[in-house]
DRENRO-449669 format. One record per residue (C-alpha): residue in three letters; x, y, z. Coordinates in Angstrom, 1 decimal, always signed. Example, Ala and Ser with C-alpha at 12.3 -4.5 7.8 and 13.67 -1.06 7.14 Angstrom:
REM residues 2
residuo; px; py; pz
ALA; +12.3; -4.5; +7.8;
SER; +13.7; -1.1; +7.1;
END
This chain:
REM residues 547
residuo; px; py; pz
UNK; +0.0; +0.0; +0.0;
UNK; +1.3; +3.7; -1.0;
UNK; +1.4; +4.9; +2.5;
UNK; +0.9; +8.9; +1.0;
UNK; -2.8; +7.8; -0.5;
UNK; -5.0; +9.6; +1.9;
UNK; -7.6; +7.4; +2.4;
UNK; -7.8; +3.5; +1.4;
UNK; -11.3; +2.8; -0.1;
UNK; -13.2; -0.8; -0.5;
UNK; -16.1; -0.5; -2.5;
UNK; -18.7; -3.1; -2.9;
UNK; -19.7; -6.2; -1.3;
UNK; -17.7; -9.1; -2.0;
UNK; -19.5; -12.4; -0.2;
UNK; -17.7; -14.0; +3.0;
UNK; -16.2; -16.9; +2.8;
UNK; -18.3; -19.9; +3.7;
UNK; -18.5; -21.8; +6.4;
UNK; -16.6; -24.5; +6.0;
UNK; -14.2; -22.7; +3.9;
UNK; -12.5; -25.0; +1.5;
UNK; -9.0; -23.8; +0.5;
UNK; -8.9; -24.3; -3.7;
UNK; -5.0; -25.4; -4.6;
UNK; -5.3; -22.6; -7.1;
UNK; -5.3; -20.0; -4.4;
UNK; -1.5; -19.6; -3.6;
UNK; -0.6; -19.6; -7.6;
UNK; -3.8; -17.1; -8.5;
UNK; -2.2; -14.8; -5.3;
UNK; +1.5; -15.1; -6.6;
UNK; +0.4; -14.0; -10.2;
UNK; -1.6; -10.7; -8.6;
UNK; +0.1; -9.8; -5.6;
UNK; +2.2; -6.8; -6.0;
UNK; +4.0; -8.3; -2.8;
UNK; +5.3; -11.5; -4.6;
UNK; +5.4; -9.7; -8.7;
UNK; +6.1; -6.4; -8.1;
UNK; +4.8; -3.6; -10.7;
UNK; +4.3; -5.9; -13.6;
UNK; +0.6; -5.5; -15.7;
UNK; -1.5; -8.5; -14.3;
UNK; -5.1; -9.7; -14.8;
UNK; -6.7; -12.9; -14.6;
UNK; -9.7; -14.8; -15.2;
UNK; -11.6; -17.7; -13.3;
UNK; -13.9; -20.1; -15.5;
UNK; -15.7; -22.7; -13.8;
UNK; -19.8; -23.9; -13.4;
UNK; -22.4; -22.4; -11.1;
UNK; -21.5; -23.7; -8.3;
UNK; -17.9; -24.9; -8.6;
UNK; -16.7; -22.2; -6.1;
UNK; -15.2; -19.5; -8.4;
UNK; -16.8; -16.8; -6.7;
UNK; -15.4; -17.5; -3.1;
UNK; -12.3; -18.1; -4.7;
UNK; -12.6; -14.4; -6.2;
UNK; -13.4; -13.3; -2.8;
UNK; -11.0; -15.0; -1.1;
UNK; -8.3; -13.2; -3.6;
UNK; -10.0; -9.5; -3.2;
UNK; -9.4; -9.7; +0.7;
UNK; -5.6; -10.5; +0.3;
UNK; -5.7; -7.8; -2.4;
UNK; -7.6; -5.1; -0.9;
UNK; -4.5; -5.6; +2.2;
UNK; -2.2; -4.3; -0.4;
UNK; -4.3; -1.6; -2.4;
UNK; -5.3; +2.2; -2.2;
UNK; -9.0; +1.0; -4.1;
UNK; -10.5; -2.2; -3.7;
UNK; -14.2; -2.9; -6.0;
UNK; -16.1; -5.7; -5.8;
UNK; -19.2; -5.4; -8.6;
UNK; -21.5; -8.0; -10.0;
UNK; -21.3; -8.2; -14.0;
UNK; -24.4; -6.1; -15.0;
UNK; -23.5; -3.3; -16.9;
UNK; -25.7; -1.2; -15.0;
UNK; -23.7; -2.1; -12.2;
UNK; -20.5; -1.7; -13.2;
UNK; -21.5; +2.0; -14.6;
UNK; -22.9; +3.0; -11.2;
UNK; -20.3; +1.6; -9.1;
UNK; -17.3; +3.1; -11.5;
UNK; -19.6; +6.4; -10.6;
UNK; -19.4; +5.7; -7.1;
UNK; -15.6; +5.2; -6.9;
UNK; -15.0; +7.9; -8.6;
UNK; -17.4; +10.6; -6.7;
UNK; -16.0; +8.9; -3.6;
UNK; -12.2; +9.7; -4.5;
UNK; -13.2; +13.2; -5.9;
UNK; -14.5; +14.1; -2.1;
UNK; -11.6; +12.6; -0.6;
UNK; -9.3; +15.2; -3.0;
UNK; -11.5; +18.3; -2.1;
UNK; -11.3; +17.9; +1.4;
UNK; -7.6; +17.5; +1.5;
UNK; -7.2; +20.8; -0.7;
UNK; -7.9; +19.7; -4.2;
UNK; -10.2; +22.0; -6.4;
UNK; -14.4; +21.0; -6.7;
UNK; -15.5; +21.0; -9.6;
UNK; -19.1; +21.9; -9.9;
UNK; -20.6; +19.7; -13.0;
UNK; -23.8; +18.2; -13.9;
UNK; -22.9; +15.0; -15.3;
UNK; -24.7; +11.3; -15.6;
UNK; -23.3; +8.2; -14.3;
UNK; -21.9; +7.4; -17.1;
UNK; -19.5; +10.4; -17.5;
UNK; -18.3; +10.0; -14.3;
UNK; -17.5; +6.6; -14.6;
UNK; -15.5; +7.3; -17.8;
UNK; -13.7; +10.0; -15.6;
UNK; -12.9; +6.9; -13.1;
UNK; -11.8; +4.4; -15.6;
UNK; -9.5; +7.5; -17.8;
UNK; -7.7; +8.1; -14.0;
UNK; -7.4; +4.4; -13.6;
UNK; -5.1; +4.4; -16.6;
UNK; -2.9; +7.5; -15.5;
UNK; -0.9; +6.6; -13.1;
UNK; +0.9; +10.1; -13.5;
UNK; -1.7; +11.8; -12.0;
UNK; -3.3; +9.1; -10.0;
UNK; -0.2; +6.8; -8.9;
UNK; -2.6; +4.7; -6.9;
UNK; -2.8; +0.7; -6.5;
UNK; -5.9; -0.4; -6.8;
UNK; -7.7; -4.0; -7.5;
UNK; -11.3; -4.4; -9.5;
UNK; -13.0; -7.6; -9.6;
UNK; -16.2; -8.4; -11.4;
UNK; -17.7; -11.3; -10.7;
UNK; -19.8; -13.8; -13.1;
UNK; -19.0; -12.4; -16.2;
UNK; -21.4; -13.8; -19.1;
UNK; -19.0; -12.7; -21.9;
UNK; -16.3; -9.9; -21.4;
UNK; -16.6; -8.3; -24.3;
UNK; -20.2; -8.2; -24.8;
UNK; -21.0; -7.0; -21.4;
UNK; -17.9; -4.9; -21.0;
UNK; -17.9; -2.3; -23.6;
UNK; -14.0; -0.9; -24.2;
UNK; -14.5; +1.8; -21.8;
UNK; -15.5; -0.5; -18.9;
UNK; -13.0; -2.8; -19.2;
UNK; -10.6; -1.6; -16.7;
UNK; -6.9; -0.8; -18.3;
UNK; -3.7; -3.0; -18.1;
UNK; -1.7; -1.0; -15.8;
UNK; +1.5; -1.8; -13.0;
UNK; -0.6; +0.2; -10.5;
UNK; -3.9; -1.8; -11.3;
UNK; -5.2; -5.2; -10.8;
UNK; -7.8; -7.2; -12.8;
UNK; -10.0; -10.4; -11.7;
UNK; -13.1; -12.1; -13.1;
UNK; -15.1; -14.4; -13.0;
UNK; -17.0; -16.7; -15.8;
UNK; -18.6; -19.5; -16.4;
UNK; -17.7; -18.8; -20.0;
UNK; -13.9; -19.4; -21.9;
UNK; -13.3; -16.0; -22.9;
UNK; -10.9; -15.0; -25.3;
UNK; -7.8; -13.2; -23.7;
UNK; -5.9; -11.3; -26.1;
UNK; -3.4; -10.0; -23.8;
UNK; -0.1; -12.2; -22.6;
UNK; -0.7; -10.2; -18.9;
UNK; -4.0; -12.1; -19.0;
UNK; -3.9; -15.8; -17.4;
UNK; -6.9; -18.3; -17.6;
UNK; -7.9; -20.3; -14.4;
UNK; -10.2; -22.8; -15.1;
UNK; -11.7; -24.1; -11.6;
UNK; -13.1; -27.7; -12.1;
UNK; -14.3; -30.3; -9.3;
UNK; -11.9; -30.7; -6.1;
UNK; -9.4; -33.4; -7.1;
UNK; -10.0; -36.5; -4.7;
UNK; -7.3; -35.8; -2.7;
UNK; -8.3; -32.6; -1.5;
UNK; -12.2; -34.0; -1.2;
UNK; -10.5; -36.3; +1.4;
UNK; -8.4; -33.6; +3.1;
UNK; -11.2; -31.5; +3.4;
UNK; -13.8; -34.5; +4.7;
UNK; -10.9; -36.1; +7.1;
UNK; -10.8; -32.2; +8.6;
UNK; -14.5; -32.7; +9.7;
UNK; -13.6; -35.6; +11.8;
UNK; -11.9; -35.2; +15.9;
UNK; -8.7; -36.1; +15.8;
UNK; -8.9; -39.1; +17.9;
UNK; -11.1; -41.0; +15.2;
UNK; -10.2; -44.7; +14.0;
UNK; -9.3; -46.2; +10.9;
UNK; -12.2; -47.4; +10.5;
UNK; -13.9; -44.0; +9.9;
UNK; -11.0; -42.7; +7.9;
UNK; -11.6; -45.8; +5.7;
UNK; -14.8; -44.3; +5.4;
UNK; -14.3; -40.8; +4.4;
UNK; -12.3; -42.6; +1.8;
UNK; -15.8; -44.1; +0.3;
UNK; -17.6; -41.0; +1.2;
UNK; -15.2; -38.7; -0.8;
UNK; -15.4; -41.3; -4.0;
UNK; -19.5; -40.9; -4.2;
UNK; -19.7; -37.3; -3.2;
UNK; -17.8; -35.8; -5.9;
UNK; -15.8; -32.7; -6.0;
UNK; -18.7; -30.2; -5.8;
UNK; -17.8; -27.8; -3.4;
UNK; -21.6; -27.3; -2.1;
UNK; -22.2; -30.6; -1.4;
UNK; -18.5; -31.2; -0.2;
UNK; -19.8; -28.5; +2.7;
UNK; -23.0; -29.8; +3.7;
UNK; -21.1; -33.5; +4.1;
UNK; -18.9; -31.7; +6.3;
UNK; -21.6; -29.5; +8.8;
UNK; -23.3; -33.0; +9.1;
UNK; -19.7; -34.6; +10.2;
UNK; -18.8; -31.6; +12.4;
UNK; -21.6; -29.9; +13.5;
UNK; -24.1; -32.3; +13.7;
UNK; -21.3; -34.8; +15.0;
UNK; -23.1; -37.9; +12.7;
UNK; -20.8; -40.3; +12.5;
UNK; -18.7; -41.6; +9.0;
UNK; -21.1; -44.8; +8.6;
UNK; -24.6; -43.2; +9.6;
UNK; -23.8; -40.4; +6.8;
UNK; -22.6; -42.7; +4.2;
UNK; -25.5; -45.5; +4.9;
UNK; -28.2; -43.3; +5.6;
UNK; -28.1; -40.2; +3.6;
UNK; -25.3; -40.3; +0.6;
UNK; -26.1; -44.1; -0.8;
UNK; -29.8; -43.3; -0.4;
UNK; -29.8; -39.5; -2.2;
UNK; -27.2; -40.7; -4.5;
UNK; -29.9; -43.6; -5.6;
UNK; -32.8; -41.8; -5.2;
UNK; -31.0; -39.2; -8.2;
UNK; -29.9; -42.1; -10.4;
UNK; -33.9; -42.8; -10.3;
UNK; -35.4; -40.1; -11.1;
UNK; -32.0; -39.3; -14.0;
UNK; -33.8; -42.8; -15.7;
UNK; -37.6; -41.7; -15.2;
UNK; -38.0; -44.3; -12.5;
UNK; -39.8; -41.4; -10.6;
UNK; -42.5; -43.8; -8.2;
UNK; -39.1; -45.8; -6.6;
UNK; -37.5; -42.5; -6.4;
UNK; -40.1; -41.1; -4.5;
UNK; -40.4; -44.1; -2.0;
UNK; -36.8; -43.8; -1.8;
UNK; -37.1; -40.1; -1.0;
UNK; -39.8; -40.4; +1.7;
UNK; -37.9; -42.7; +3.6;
UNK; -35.0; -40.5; +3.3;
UNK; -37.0; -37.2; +4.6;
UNK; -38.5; -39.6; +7.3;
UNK; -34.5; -40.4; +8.4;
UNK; -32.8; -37.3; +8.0;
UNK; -35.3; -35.4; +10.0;
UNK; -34.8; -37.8; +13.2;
UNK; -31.4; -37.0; +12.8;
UNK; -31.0; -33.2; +11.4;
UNK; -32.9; -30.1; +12.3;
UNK; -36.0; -29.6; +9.5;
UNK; -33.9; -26.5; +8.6;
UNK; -30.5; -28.2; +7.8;
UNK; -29.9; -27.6; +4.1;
UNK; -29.6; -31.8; +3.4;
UNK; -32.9; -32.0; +5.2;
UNK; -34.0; -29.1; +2.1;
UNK; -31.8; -30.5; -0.3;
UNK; -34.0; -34.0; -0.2;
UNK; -37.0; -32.5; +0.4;
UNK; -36.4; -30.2; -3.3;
UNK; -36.0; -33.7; -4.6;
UNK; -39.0; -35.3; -3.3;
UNK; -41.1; -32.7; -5.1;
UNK; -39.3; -33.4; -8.1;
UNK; -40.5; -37.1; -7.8;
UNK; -43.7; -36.2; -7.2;
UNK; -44.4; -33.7; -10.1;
UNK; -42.6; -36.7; -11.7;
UNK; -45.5; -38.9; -11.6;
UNK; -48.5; -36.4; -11.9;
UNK; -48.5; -35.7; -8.3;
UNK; -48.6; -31.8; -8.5;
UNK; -50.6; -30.4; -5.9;
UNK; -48.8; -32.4; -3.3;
UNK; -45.2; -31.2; -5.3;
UNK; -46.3; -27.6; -5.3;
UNK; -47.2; -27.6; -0.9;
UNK; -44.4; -29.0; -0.3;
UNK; -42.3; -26.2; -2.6;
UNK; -44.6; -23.9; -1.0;
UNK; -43.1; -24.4; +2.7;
UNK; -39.7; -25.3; +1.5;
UNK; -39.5; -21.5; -0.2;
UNK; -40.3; -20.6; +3.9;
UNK; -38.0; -22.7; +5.4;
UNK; -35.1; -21.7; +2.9;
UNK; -35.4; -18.2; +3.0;
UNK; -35.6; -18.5; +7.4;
UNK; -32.5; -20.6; +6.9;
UNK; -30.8; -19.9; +3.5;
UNK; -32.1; -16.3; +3.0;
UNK; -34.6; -15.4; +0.7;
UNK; -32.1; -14.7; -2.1;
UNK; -30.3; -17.3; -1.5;
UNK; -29.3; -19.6; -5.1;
UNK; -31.3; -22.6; -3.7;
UNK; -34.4; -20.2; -2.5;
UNK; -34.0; -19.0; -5.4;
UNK; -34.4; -21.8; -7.7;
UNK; -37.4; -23.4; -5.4;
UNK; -38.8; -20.4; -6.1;
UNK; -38.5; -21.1; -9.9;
UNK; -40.0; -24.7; -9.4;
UNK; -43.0; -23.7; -7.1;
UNK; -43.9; -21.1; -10.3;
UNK; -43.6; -23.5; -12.4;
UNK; -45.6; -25.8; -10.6;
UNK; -48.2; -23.2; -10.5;
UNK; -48.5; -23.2; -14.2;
UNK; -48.7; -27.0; -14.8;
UNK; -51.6; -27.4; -12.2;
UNK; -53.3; -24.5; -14.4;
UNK; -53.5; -21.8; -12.1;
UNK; -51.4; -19.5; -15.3;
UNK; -52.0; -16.5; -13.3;
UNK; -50.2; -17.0; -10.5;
UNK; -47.5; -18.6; -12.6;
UNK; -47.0; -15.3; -14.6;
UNK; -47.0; -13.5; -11.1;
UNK; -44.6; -15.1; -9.7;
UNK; -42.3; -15.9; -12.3;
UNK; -42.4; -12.4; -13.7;
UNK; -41.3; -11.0; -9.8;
UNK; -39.0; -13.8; -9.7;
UNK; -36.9; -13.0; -13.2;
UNK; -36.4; -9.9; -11.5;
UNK; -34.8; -11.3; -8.6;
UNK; -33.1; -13.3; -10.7;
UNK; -31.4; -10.5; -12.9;
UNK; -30.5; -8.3; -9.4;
UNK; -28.8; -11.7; -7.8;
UNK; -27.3; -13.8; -9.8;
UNK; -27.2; -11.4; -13.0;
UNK; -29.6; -11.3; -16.3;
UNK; -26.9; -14.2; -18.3;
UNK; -27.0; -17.0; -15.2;
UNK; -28.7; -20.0; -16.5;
UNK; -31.0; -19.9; -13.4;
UNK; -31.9; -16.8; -15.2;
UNK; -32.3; -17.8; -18.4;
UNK; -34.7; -20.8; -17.8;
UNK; -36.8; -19.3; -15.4;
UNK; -37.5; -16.6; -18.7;
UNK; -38.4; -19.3; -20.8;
UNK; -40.3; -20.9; -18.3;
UNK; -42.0; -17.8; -18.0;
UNK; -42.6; -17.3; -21.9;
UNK; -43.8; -21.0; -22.5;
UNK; -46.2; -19.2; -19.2;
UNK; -47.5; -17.0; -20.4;
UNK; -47.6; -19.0; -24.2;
UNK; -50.2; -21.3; -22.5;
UNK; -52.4; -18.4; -21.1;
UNK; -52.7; -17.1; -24.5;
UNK; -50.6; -14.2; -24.6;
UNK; -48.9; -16.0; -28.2;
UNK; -47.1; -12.5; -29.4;
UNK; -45.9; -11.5; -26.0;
UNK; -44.1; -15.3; -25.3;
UNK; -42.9; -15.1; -28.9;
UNK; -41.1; -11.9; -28.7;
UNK; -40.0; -12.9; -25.2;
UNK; -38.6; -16.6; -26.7;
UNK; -36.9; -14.8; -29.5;
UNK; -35.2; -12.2; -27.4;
UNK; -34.5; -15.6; -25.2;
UNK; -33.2; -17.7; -27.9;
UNK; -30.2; -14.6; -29.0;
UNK; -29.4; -14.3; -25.0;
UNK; -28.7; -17.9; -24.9;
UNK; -27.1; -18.4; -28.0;
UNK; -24.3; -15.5; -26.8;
UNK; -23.8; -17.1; -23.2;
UNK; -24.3; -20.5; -23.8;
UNK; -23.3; -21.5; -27.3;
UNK; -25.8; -22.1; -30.3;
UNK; -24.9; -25.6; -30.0;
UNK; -26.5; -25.8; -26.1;
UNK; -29.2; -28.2; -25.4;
UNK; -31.2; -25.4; -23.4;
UNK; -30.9; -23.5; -26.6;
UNK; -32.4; -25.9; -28.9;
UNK; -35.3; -26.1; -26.6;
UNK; -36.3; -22.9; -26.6;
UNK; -35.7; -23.2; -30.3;
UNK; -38.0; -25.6; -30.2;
UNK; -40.6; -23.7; -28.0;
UNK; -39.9; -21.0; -30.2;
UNK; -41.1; -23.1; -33.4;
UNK; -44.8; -24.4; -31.7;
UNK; -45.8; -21.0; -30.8;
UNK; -45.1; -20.0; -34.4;
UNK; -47.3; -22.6; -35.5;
UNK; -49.9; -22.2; -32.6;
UNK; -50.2; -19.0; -34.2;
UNK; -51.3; -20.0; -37.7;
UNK; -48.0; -19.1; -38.7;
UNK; -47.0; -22.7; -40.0;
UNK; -44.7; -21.9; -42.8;
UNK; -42.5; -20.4; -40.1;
UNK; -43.0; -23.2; -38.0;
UNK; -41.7; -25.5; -40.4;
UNK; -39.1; -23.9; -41.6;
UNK; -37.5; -23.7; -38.0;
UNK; -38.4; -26.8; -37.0;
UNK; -36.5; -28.5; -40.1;
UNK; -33.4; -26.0; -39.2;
UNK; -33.9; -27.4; -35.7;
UNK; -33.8; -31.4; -36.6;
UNK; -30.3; -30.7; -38.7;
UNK; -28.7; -29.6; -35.6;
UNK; -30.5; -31.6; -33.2;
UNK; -29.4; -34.6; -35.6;
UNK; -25.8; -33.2; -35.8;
UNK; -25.3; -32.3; -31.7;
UNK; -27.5; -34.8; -29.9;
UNK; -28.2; -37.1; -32.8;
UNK; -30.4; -39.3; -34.4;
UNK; -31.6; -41.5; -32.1;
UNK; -31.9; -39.1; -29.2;
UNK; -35.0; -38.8; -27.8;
UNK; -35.7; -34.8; -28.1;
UNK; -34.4; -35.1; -31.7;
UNK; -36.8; -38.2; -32.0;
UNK; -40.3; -35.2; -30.9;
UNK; -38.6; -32.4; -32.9;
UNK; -39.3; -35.0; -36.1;
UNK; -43.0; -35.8; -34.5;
UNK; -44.3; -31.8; -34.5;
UNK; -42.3; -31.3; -37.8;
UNK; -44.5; -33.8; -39.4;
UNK; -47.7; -32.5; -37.2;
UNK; -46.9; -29.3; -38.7;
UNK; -46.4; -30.2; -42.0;
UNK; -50.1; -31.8; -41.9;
UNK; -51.1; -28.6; -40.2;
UNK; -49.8; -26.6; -43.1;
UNK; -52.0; -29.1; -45.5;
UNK; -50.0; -31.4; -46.4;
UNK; -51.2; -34.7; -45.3;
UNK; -49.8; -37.1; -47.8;
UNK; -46.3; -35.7; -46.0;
UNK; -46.9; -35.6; -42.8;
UNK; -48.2; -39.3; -42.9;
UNK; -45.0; -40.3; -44.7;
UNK; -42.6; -38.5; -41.9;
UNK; -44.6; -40.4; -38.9;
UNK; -44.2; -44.0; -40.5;
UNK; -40.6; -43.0; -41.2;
UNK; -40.5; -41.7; -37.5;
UNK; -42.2; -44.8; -36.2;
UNK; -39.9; -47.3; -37.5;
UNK; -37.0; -45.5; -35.9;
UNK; -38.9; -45.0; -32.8;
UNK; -39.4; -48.5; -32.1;
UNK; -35.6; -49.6; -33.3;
UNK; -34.5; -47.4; -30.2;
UNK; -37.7; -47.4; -27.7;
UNK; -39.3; -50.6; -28.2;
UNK; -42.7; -51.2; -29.4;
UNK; -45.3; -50.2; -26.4;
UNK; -43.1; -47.0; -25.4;
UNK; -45.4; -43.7; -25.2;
UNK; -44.0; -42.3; -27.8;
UNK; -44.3; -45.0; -30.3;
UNK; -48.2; -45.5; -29.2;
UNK; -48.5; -41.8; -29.3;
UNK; -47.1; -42.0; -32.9;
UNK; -49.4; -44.7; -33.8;
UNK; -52.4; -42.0; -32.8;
UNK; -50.9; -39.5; -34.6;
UNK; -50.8; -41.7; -38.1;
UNK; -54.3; -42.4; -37.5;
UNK; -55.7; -39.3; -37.5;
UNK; -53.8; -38.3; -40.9;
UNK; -54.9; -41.3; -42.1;
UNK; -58.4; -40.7; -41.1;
UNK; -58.3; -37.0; -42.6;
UNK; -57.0; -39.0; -46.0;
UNK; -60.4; -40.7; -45.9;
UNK; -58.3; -44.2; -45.5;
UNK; -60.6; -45.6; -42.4;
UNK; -59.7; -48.6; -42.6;
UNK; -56.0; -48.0; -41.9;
UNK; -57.0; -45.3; -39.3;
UNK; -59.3; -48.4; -37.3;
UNK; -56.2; -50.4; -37.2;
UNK; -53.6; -47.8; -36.6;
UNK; -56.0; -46.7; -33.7;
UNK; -56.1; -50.1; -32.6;
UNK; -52.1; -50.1; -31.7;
UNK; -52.8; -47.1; -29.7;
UNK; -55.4; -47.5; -27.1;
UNK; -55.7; -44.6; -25.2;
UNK; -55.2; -46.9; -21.3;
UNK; -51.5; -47.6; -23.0;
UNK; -50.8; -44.4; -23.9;
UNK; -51.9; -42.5; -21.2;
UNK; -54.4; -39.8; -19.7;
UNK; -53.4; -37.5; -21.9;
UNK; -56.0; -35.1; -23.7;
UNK; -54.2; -35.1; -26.8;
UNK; -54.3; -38.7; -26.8;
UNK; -57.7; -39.2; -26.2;
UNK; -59.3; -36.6; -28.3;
UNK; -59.0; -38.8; -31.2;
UNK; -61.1; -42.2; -31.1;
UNK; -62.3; -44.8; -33.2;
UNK; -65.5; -42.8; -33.2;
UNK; -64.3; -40.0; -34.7;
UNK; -63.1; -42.4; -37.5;
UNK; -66.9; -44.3; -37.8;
UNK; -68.0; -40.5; -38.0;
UNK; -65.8; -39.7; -41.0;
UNK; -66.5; -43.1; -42.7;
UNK; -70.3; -42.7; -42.8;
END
């Protein structure tokens, strides 16, 4: 620190470290490369890249702190541009009073946020008049060029220090700009961290155990910390955490990952029922399974009982998590949609609309809590009729997307895909088809042929080609579909008996009844399911046709 600066600044509000803290091996190197300490006045920035969740952002932190020891300005700012305009602005007024009142000369102007944080990033980048060391990081980054225009990027300088964070590989075009990509612990320091949790007295035995704890947990630093508070904190002991509440979670996810939601929801109850004799109904493992369960339940059509048990998780989380909290957060999301899939649409639109907005002050307007929480919202607000509203929404969606995530994305070709139904639920079927055969090329070329979304993106093509008037095709493109359907699903999937349906009522429309009866025959509504679209074509609608 410049001992003749007259007053050392930290602007912001950079998160605390959690508790328990787990020290990332990239720490001491990330340090070494910033610290003016350990590399004197040489230009330095650097860039983490790592998943929500992998712990970039307390790693940031955890750099800032050190940092801030050593600097005349220390900012912490999330990555909105709004943000970073307002808290350049800040800074800079901040520094500008500090000046007056030790004798420097007021300037009187009327000037908007934006000019005065051009004023902070131009003295940033003199050192001859502002000689000052000072540190900026900006955390969660969607893309550093597209959300930091030229002017807010801050300047390469000896003085200055530069640190962000991404879940995005950005392009660095500067040598004094290093990469740190953050991935999952390495088992070694899983085991570290875990064995730390334990007194220092304990056996073998339980040591052995961490061993098979830290093999099925995974290097996710969230769920790294809860299996420590249980170990420490709730003083369970190696066995009772691996038997009881690891091995069952852990099986109760591969479930539902498969569809097997009914086991998975057995398994979950029995897991709420034994966590909560051991764990306070607040701890977040007692949430954690809980936010499962619903998903089980909604799983196998059980949505009112999903959506009250969302409902009083969204309490309990924000008493114990806070109510903007990531995981509140994202109940939040699920107890909306939930809302919308038991048909109360208003309430969905509510809530979704207030949370977005949440959403984009929290965790920024590119998270991908973010982004599917606006196309949940969309497809919303699609179902309650407002068509041109969810379109413009989905399109604006679909760009947003495309520039964080990568055209490429799964999430992007679904809202694609959303994108292309409302076009056709709008009459607008020439569209429709034209994005939905745009949409089967890449879905064929990224997830493949055989993969089950790429397997319905050919079924609505063909509905829509019928839709458009063009039977003759559309019946053609569902036989095609069919025998590929039951190659990789098997013959009495839904989706080959749903395809079966769907032949029969072009065929119908063709005035070929026969063909319809018997296509109807291999799809009889109790084997496909409750559903109204399978159901609202019968064998008496053909009968009607024929006479």
């Amino acid at each position: 620190m410049n001992d003749f600066y007259p007053s050392k600044m930290m602007l912001g509000d950079p998160p605390g470290l959690a508790s328990p803290w787990i020290p990332r091996s990239q720490l001491p190197a990330l340090l070494r490369s910033l610290s003016w300490e350990n590399g004197g006045e040489q230009v330095a920035q650097a860039v983490i890249v790592g998943q929500a969740g992998s712990g970039k952002t307390q790693l940031a932190a955890a750099v800032f702190r050190q940092l801030a020891d050593e600097a005349d300005l220390a900012l912490w700012v999330s990555h909105d541009r709004q943000n970073l305009v307002e808290a350049y602005a800040e800074a800079e007024s901040k520094i500008h009073s500090t000046e007056v009142r030790d004798g420097g000369v007021d300037v009187d102007l009327i000037e908007s946020s934006e000019e005065v944080a051009r004023r902070f990033v131009s003295r940033l980048r003199d050192r001859a008049t502002w000689p000052y060391r000072w540190v900026i990081v900006i955390d969660n980054v969607s893309n550093s060029r597209g959300v930091l225009e030229d002017w807010l990027w801050p300047p390469l300088a000896p003085h200055g220090r530069t640190l962000l964070t991404t879940q995005t590989t950005l392009k660095v075009n500067s040598s004094a700009c290093t990469l740190w990509h953050l991935g999952p612990l390495e088992q070694q320091e899983v085991r570290a961290f875990l064995n730390d949790a334990l007194p220092r007295d304990s056996s073998s035995e339980e040591r052995s155990i961490i061993g098979h704890l830290a093999g099925m947990v995974g290097g996710h630093p969230l769920s790294l910390q809860m299996i420590h508070t249980l170990l420490r904190e709730s003083r369970l002991e190696p066995s009772k955490v691996l038997s009881k509440i690891v091995s069952p979670s852990r099986h109760a996810e591969e479930l539902m990952s498969s569809g097997r939601y009914l086991e998975a929801t057995h398994q979950l109850r029995q897991l709420v029922d034994t966590q909560s004799s051991e764990l306070p109904i607040t701890h977040p493992t007692v949430l954690a399974t809980k936010a499962n369960l619903a998903t089980a339940l909604a799983g196998i059509g059980h949505f009112d009982e999903a959506r009250d048990l969302l409902a009083a998780l969204v309490f309990r989380m924000s008493e114990a998590l806070g109510s903007e909290h990531p995981t509140t957060l994202t109940t939040r999301a699920n107890l909306a949609r939930l809302h919308g899939q038991v048909g109360d649409l208003p309430r969905a639109i509510e809530e979704l609309s207030s949370l977005v907005a949440d959403l984009e002050r929290v965790l920024g307007p590119d998270h991908p809590t973010t982004l599917t929480t606006r196309a949940n919202l969309a497809q919303v607000r699609g179902q309650a009729g407002e068509l041109a509203g969810a379109i413009a929404e989905l399109s604006r969606l679909v760009s947003d997307q495309e520039r964080v995530l990568g055209a490429d994305h799964p999430t992007v070709l679904a809202a694609r895909a959303n994108l292309a139904q409302m076009h056709g639920e709008t009459g607008d079927a020439l569209r429709a088809l034209a994005e939905l055969r745009d949409l089967v090329a890449d879905q064929n070329r990224v997830l493949g042929a055989d993969h089950p979304t790429t397997l319905t993106t050919r079924a609505n093509l063909a509905q829509t080609y019928g839709q458009a008037g063009n039977a003759p095709r559309a019946l053609a493109d569902l036989r095609e579909l069919l025998r590929d359907q039951e190659r990789v699903m098997g013959q009495d999937h839904p989706m080959v008996l749903a395809t079966h349906h769907k032949i029969a009522f072009w065929l119908n429309s063709l005035g070929r009844h026969a063909e319809a009866l018997a296509a109807l025959e291999r799809a009889i509504p109790e084997r496909v399911g409750e559903a109204a679209e399978m159901n609202s074509f019968t064998a008496d609608h053909v009968h009607r046709s024929a006479t």
